[in-house]
N, CA, C and O of each residue as an XYZ file, in Angstrom:
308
protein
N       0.809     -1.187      0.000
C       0.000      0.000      0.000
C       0.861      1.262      0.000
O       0.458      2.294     -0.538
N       2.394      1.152      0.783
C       3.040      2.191      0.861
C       3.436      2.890     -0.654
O       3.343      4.052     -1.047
N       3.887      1.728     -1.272
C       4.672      2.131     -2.885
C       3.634      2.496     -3.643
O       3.637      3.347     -4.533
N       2.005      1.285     -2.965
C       1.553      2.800     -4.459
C       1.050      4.269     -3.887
O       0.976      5.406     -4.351
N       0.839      3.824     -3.016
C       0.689      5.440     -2.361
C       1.824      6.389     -3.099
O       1.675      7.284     -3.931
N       2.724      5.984     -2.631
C       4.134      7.213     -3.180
C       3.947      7.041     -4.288
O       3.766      8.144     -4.805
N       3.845      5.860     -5.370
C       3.387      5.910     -6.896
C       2.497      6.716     -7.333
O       2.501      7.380     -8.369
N       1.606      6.631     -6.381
C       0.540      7.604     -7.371
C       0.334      8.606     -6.621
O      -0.852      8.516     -6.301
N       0.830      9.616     -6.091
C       1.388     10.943     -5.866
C       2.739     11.224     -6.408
O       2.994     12.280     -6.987
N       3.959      9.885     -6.142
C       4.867     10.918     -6.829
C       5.700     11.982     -5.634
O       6.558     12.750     -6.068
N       5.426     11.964     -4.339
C       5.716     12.215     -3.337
C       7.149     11.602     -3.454
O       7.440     10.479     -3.866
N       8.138     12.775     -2.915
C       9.654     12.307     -2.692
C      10.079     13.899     -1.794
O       9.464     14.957     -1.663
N      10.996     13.565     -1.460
C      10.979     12.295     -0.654
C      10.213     11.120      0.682
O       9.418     11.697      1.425
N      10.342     10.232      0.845
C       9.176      9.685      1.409
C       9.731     10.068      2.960
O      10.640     10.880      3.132
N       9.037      9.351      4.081
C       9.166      8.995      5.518
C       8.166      8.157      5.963
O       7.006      8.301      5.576
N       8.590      7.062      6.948
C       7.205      6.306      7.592
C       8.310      6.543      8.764
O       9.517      6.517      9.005
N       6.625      6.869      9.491
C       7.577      6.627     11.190
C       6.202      5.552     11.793
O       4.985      5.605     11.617
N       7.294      4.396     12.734
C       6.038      3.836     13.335
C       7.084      3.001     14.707
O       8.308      2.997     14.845
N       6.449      2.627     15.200
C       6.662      1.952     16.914
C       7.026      0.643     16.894
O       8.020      0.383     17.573
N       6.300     -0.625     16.076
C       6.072     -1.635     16.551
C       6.367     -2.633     15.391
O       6.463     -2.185     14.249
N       6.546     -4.237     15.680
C       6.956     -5.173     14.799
C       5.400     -5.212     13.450
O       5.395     -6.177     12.686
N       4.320     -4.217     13.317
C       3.250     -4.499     12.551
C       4.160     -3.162     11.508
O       3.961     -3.003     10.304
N       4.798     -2.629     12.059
C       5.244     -1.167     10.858
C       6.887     -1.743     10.221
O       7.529     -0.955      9.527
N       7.488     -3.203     10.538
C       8.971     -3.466      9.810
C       8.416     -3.905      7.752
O       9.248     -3.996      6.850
N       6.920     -4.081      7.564
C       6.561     -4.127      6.070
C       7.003     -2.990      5.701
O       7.819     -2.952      4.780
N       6.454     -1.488      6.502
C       6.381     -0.067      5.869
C       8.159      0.254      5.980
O       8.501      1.109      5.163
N       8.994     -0.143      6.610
C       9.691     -0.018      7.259
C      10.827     -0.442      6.107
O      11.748      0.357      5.942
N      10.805     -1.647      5.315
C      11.361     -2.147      4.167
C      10.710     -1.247      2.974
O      11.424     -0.933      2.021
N       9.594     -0.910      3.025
C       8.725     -0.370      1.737
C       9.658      1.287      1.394
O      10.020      1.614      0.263
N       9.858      2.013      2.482
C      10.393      2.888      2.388
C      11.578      3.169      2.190
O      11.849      4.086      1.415
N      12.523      2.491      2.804
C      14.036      1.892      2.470
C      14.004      1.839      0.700
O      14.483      2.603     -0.138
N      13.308      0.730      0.592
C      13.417      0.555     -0.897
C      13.588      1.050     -1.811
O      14.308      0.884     -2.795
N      11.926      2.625     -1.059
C      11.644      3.562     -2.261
C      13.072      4.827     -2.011
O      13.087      5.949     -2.517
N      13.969      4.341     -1.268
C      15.291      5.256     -0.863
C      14.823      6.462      0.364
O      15.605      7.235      0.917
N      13.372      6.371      0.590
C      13.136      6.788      1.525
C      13.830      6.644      3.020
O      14.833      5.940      3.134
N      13.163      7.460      4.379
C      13.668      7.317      5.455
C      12.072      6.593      6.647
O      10.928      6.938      6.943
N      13.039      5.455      6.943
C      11.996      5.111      8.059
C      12.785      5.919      9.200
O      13.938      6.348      9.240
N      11.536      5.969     10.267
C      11.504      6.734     11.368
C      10.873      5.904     12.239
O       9.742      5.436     12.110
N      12.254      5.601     13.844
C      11.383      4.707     14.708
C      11.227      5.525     15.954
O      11.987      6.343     16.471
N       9.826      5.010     16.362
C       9.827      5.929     17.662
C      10.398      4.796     18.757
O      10.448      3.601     18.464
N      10.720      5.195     19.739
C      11.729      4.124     20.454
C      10.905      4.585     22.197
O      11.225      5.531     22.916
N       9.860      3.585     22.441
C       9.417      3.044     23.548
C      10.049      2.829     25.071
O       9.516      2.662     26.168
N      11.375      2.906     24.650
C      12.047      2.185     25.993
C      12.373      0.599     25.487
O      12.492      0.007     24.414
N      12.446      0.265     27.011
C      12.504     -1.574     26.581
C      11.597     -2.165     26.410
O      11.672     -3.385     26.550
N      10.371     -1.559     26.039
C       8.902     -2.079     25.185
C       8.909     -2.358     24.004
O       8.101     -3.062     23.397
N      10.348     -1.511     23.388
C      10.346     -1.535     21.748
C      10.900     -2.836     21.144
O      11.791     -3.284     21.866
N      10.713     -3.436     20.277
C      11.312     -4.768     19.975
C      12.626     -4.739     19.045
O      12.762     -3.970     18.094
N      13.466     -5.583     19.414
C      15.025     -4.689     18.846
C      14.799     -5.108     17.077
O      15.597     -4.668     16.250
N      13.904     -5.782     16.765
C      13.844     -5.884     15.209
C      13.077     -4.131     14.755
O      13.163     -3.651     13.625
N      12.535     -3.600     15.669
C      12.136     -2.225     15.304
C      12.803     -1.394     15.748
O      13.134     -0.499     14.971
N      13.310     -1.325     17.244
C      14.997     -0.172     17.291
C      15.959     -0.287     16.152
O      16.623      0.687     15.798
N      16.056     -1.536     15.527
C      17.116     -1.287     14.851
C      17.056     -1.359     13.202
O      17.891     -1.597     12.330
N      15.585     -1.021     13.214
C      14.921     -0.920     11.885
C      15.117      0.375     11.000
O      14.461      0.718     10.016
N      16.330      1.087     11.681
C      16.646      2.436     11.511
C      18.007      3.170     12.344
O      18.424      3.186     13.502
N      18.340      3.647     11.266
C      19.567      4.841     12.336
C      18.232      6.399     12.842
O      18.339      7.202     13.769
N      17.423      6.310     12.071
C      16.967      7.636     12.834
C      15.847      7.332     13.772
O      14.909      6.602     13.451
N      15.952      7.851     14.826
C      15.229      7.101     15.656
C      15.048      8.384     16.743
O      15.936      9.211     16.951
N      13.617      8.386     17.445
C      13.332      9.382     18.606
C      12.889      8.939     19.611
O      12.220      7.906     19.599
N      13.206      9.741     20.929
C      12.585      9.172     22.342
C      11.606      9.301     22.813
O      11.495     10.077     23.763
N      10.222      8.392     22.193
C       8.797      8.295     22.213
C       8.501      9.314     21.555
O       9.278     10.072     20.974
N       6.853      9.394     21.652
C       5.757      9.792     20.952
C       6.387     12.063     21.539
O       6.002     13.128     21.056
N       7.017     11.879     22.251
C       7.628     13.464     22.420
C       8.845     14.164     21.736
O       9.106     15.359     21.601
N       9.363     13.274     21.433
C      10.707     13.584     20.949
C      10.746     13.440     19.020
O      11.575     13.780     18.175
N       9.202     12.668     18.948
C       9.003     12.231     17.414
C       8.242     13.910     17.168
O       8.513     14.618     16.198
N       7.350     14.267     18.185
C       6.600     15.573     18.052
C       7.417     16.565     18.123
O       6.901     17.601     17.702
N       8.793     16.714     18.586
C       9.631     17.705     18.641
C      10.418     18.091     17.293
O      10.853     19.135     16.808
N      10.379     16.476     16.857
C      11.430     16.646     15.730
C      10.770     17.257     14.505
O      11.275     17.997     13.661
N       9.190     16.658     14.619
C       8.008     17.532     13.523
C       8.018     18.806     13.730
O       8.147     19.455     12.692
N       7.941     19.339     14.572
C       7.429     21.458     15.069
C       8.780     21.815     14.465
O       8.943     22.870     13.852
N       9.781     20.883     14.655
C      11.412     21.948     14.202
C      11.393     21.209     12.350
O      12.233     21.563     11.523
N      10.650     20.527     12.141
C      10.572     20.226     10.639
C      10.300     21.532     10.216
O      11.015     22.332      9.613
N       8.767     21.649     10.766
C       7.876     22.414      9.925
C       8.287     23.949     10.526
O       7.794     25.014     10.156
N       9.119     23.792     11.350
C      10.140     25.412     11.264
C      10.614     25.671     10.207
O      10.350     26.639      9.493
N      11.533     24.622      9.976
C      12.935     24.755      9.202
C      12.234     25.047      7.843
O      12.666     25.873      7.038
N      10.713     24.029      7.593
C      10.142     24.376      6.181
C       9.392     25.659      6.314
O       9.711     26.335      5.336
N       8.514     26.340      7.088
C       8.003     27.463      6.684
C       8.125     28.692      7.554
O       7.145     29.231      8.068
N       9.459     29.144      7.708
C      10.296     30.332      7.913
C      10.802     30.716      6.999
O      11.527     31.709      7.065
């Protein structure tokens, strides 16, 4: 669902960010499309096939929201 999504928009570059062993499909899908997966990192809840499903990685659901507000700085300033 991920590739045709980006197929039929055409969207580049991509990102999936997700938590858990149900997001390592989106997780390869994006890699592929040379995109960036994004893991949010739980603590020791997270399963190390999804910590290490990525070099970019944030400290929970706060640190994933921090890194968005300074996205959408950096894009509309």
């Amino acid at each position: 669902m991920l590739r045709r999504l980006v197929a039929d928009t055409a969207v580049s570059p991509v990102a999936y960010a997700g938590d858990d062993l149900g997001d390592l499909p989106a997780f390869d899908a994006v890699t592929a499309l040379g995109g960036y997966p994004l893991v949010i990192i739980h603590g020791e809840e997270t399963a190390p096939a999804v910590a290490s499903a990525s070099t970019i990685s944030f400290a929970g659901v706060e640190g994933f929201a921090a890194w968005l507000s300074a996205l959408r700085d950096a894009v509309y300033t």
